[in-house]
C-alpha positions as CSV (number, residue, x, y, z in Angstrom):
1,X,94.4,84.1,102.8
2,X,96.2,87.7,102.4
3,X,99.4,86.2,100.0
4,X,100.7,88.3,98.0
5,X,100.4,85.8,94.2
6,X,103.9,86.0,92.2
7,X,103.9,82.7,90.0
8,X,101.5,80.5,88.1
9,X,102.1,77.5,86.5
10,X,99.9,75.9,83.5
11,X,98.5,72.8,82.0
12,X,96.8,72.6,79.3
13,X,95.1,69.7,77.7
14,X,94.0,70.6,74.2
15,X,91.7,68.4,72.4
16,X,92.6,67.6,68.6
17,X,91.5,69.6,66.3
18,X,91.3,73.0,68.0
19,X,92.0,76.0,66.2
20,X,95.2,77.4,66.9
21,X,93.4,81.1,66.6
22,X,91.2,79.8,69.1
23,X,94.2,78.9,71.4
24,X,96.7,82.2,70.5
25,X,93.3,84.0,71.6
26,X,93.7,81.9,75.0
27,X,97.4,82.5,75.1
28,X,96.9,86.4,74.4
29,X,94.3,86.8,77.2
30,X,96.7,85.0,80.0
31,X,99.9,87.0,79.0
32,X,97.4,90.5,79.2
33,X,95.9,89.3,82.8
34,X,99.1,88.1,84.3
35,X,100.9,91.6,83.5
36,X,98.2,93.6,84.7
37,X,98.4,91.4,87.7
38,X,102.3,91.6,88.4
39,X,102.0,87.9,87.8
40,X,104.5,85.7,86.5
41,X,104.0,82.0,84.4
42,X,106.7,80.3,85.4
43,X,106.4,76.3,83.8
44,X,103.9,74.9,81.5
45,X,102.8,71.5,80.4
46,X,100.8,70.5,76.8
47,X,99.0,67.3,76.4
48,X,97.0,66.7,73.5
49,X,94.2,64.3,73.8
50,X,92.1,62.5,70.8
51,X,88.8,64.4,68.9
52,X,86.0,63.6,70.9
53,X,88.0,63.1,74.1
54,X,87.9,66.9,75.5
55,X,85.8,69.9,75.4
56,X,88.6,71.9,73.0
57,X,90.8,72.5,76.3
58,X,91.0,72.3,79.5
59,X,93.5,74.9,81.7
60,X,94.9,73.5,84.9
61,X,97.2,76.2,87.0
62,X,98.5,76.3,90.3
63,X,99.6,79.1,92.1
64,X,102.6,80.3,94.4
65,X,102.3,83.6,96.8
66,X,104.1,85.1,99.7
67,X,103.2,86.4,102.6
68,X,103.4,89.9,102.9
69,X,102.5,90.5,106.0
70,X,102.8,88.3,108.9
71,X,100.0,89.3,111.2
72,X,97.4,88.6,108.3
73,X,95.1,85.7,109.9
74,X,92.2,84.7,107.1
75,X,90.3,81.5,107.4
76,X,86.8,80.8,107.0
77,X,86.9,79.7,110.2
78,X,87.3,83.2,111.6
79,X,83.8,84.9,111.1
80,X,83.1,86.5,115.0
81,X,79.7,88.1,115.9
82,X,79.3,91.4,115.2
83,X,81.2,91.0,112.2
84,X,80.1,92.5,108.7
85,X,79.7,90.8,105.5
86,X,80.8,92.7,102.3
87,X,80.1,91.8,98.9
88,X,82.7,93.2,96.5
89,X,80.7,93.9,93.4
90,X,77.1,93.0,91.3
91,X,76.4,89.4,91.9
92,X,75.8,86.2,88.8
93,X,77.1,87.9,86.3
94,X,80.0,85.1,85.7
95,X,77.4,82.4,85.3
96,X,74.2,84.1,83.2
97,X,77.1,85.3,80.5
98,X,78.0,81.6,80.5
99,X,74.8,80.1,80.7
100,X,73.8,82.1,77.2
101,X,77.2,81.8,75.5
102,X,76.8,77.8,75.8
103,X,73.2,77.5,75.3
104,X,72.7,80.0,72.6
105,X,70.1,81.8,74.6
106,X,69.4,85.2,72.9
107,X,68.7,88.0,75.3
108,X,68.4,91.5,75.2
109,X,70.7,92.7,77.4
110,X,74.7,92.8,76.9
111,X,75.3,90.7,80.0
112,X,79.5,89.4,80.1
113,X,81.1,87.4,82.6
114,X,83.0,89.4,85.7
115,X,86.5,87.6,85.4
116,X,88.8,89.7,86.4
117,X,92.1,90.3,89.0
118,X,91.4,91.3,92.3
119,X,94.9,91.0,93.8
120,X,95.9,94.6,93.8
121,X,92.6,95.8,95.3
122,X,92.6,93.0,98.3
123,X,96.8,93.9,98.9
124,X,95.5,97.0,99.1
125,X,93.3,96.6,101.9
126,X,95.6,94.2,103.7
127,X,97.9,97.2,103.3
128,X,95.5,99.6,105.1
129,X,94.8,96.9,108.0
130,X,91.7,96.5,108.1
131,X,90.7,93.8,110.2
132,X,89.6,90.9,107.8
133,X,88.7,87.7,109.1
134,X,87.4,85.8,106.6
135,X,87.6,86.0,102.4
136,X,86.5,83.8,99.9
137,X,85.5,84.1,96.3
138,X,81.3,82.9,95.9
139,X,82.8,81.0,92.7
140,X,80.9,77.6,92.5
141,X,77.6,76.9,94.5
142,X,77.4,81.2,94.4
143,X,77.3,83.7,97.4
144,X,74.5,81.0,99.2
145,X,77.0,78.4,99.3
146,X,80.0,80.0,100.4
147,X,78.7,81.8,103.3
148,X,77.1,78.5,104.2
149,X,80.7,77.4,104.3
150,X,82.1,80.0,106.3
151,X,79.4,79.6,108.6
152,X,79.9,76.0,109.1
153,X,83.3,76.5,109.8
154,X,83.1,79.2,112.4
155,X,80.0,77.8,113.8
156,X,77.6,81.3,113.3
157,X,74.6,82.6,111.8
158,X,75.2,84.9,109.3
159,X,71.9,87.2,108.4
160,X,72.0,89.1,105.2
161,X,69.5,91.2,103.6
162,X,68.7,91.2,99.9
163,X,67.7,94.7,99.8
164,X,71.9,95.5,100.0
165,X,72.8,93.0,97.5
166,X,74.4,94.3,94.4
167,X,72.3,92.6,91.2
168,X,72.5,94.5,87.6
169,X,68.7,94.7,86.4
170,X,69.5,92.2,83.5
171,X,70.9,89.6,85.3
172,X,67.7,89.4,87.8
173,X,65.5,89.7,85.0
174,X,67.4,86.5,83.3
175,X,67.2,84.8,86.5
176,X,63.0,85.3,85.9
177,X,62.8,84.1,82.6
178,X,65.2,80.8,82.8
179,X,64.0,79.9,86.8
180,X,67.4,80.5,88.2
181,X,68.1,81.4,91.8
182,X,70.6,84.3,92.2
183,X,72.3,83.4,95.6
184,X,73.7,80.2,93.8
185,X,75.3,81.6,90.8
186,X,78.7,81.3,90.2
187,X,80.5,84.4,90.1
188,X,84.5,84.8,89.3
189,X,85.2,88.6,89.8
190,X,84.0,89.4,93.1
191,X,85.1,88.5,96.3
192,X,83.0,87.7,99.8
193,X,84.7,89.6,102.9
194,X,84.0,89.4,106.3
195,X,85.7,91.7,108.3
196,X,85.2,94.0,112.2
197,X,82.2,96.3,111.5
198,X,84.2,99.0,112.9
199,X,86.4,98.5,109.7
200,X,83.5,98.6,107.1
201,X,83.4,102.0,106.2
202,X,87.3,102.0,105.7
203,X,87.1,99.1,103.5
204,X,83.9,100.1,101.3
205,X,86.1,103.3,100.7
206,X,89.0,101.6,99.5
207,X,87.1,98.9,97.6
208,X,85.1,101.5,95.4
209,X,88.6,102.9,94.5
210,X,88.9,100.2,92.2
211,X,86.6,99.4,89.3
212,X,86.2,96.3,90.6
213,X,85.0,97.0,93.5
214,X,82.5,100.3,92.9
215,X,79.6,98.2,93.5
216,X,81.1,97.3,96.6
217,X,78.4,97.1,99.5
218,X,77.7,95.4,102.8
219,X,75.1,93.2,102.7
220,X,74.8,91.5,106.3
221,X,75.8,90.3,109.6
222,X,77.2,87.5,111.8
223,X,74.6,87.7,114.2
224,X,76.0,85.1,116.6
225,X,77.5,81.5,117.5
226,X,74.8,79.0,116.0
227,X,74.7,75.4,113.7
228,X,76.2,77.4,110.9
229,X,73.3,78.6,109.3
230,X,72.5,81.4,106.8
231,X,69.2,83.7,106.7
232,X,68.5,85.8,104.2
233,X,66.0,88.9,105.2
234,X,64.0,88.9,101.7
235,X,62.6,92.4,100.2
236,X,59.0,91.5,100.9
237,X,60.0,91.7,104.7
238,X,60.4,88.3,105.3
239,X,63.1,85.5,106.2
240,X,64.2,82.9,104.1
241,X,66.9,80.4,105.2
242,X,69.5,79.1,102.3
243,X,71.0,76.3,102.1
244,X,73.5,74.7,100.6
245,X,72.2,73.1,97.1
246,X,72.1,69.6,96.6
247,X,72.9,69.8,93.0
248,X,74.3,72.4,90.8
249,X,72.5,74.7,88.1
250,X,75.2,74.0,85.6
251,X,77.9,72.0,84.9
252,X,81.2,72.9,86.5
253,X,82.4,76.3,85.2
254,X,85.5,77.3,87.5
């Protein structure tokens, strides 16, 4: 909502028997992210459950941000027509790298999760004041689901068009082989913006500054007031309209 994030706080809830090189590995990772993010953890809490009664460990934070500038107004209740719709980076990455870590699915291509901190690169266009309206992150239900949301809540029809979406080669060609549908892949990385098309060059610029956002692109439009609906324009020239899922692909990952 444009904040500026300064603390975290964290629970964790181990189950018995994990190995503590498995957990400093944990602990190692959060300390690296949170500097690289000006980030501070602030309080913590450990609770240690029985074998059998966990899945290893379980991380529960919270976070506390300021706001750093007081005409910032982001809700997903904001899209307007004529607005654009920006995709910050490559698409299902988060949940393919998942999806063959857990299952042990053996593919040829190096594909890794996109976690990563995007504070600095959003400040950054906040900074520049752009005209952003609405940003979310397509985490859970994917980039399908979240703009479904968004235009619910401002009562629009978003139309995007898959020929501008960012997909890596081996991340479609996974989707293929184990039936998945991109649009409702969980990604963590990447960031759904939806800003004034008069802004969209400005922001693409500034995105691509970062590393990640270089695969920054706009993808669509809110073409006007509506149900809340989402149509995508496919690449065989026709229209497909996406919906929110009634179930998920995988079991809750973020």
């Amino acid at each position: 909502m444009g904040a500026k994030p300064v603390y975290l706080t964290c629970g964790f809830i181990i189950e018995e028997g994990l190995g503590f090189s498995e957990f400093e590995k944990i602990l190692f990772s959060m300390k690296k992210t949170a500097a690289e993010s000006d980030v501070k953890i602030v309080a913590g809490d450990t609770k240690v459950v029985e074998k059998g009664k966990g899945d290893k460990i379980f991380i529960n934070t919270t976070g506390v941000g300021i706001l750093i500038h007081e005409d910032v107004n982001i809700s997903s209740s904001n899209a307007k027509k004529g607005d654009c719709v920006i995709v910050t980076g490559t698409i299902g990455d988060h949940e393919i790298s998942i999806i063959k870590d857990r299952e042990g699915i053996e593919l040829d291509a190096d594909i890794v999760s996109d976690c990563a901190p995007l504070n600095k690169m959003i400040e950054e266009l906040i900074k520049n004041k752009v005209r952003i309206n609405v940003m979310r992150d397509p985490t859970r239900g994917g980039l399908a689901t979240v703009l479904n949301e968004i235009a619910y809540s401002s009562n629009v029809i978003i139309e995007i068009d898959e020929n501008n979406i960012p997909v890596k080669r081996e991340v479609r060609t996974a989707c293929d082989i184990l039936g998945f549908d991109l649009f409702y892949l969980a990604n963590e990385g990447k960031m759904v913006i939806i800003a004034d098309s008069n802004d969209k060059d400005k922001i693409i610029d500034i995105l691509k500054t970062f590393k990640e956002g270089k695969d920054a692109s706009v993808i669509g439009y809110v073409r006007e007031k509506g149900e809340g609906k989402v149509i995508l324009n496919t690449k065989t020239g026709g229209k497909r309209i996406l919906l929110i899922p009634e179930g998920e692909q995988l079991p809750r990952i973020c």
